[in-house]
MIMARBA-306482 format. One record per residue: residue in one letter; chain; x, y, z of N, C-alpha, C in turn. Coordinates in steps of 0.1 Angstrom, whole numbers. Example, Ala and Ser with C-alpha at 12.3 -4.5 7.8 and 13.67 -1.06 7.14 Angstrom:
REM residues 2
 resn chain n.east n.north  n.up ca.east ca.north ca.up c.east c.north  c.up
    a     A    132     -57    78     123      -45    78    132     -33    78
    s     A    128     -22    71     137      -11    71    129       0    79
This chain:
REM residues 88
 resn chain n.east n.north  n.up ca.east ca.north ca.up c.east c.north  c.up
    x     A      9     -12     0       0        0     0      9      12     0
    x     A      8      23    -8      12       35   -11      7      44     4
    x     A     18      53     3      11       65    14     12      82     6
    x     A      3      89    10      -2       94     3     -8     111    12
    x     A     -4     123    13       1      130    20     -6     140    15
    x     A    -22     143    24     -30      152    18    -33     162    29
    x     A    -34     174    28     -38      186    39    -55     190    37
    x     A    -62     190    48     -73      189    51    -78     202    55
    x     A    -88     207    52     -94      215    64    -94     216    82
    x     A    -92     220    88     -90      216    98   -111     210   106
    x     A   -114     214    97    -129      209   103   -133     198    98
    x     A   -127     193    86    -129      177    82   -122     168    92
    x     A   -109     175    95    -101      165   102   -104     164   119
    x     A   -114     174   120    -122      173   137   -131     157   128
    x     A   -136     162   123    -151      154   121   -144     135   119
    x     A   -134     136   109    -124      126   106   -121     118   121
    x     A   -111     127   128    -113      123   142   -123     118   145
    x     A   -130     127   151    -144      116   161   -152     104   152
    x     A   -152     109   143    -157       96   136   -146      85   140
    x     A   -134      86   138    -125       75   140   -127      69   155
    x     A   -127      81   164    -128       74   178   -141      63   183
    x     A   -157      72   176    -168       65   181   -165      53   170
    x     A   -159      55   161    -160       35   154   -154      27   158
    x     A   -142      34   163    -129       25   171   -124      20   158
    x     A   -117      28   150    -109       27   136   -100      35   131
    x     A    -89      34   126     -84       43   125    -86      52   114
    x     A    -79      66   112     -84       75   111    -82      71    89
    x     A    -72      66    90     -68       62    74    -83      52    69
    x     A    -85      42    78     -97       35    77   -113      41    71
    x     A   -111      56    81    -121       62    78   -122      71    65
    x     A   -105      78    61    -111       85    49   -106      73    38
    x     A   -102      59    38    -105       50    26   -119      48    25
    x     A   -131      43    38    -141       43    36   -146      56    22
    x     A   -141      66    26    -151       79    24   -149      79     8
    x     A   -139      78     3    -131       81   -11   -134      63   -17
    x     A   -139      55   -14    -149       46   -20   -168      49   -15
    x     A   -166      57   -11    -183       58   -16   -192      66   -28
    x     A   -201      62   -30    -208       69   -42   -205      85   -41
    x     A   -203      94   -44    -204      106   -47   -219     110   -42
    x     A   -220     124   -31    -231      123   -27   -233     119   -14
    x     A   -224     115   -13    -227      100     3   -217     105     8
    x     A   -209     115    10    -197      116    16   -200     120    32
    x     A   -208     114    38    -210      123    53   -218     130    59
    x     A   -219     135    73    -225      140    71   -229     157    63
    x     A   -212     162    67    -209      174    65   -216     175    45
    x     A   -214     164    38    -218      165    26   -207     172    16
    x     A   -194     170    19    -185      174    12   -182     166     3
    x     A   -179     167   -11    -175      158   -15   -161     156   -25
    x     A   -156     146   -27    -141      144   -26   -136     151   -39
    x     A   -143     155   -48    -142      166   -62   -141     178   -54
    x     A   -147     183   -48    -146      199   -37   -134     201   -29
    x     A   -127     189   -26    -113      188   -18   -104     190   -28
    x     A   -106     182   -39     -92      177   -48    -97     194   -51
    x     A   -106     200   -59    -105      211   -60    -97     224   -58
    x     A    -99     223   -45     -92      236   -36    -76     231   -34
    x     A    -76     216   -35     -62      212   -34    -56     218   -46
    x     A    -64     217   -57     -51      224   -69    -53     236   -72
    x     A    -59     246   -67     -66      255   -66    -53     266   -55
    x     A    -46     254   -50     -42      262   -40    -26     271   -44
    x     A    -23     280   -39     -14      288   -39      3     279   -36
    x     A     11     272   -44      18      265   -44     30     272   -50
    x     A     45     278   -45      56      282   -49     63     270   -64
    x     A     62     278   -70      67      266   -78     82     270   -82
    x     A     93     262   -84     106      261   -85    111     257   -72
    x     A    124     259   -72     135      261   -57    129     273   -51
    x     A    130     272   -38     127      285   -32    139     299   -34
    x     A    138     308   -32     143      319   -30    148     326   -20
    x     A    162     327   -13     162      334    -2    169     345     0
    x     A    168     357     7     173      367    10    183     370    10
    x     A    189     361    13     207      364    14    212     355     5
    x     A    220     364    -6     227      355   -15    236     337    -9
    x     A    241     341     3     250      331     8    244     320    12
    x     A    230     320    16     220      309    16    215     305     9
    x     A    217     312    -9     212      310   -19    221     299   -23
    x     A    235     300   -22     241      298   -32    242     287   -25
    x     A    244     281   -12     243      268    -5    231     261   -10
    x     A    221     270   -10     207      258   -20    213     252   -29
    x     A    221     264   -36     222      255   -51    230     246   -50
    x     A    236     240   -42     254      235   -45    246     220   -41
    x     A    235     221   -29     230      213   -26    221     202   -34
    x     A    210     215   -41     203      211   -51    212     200   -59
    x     A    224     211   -67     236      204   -78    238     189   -75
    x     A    243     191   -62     246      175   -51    237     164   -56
    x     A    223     166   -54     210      157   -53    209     153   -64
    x     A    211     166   -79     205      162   -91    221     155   -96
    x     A    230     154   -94     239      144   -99    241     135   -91
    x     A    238     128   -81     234      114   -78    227     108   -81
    x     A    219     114   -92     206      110  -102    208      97  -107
């Protein structure tokens, strides 16, 4: 099984919670249930898993290497970066 590294609302992940505790299951348990159900059936909250993935790509994401202030912590990114991409 793959793992798989998603950021939540913090009010799904209350609801996620208790739902996990009164089943006595864990919490991965509960959103595999959710993400095999029909569309429509997501809960009570009625969120549904197209409205997540949504906002998920929707969201504000730095794209490249980051950027930093001081040239001398720049230039240590890069030597590092350089490092990683020729161990390739």
């Amino acid at each position: 099984m793959k793992t798989l590294t998603v950021r939540l609302p913090d009010s799904l992940v209350t609801e996620i919670e208790e739902e996990s505790r009164s089943r006595h299951i864990s919490k991965s348990d509960v959103v595999r249930e959710r993400l095999h159900q029909p569309s429509g059936s997501c809960g009570p909250t009625g969120e549904l898993l197209g409205d997540i993935l949504r906002e998920c790509w929707n969201a504000k994401v730095p794209s490249g290497p980051p950027q930093f202030h001081s040239s001398k912590k720049q230039k240590i990114a890069e030597r590092i970066r350089a490092k990683k991409l020729h161990r390739r």
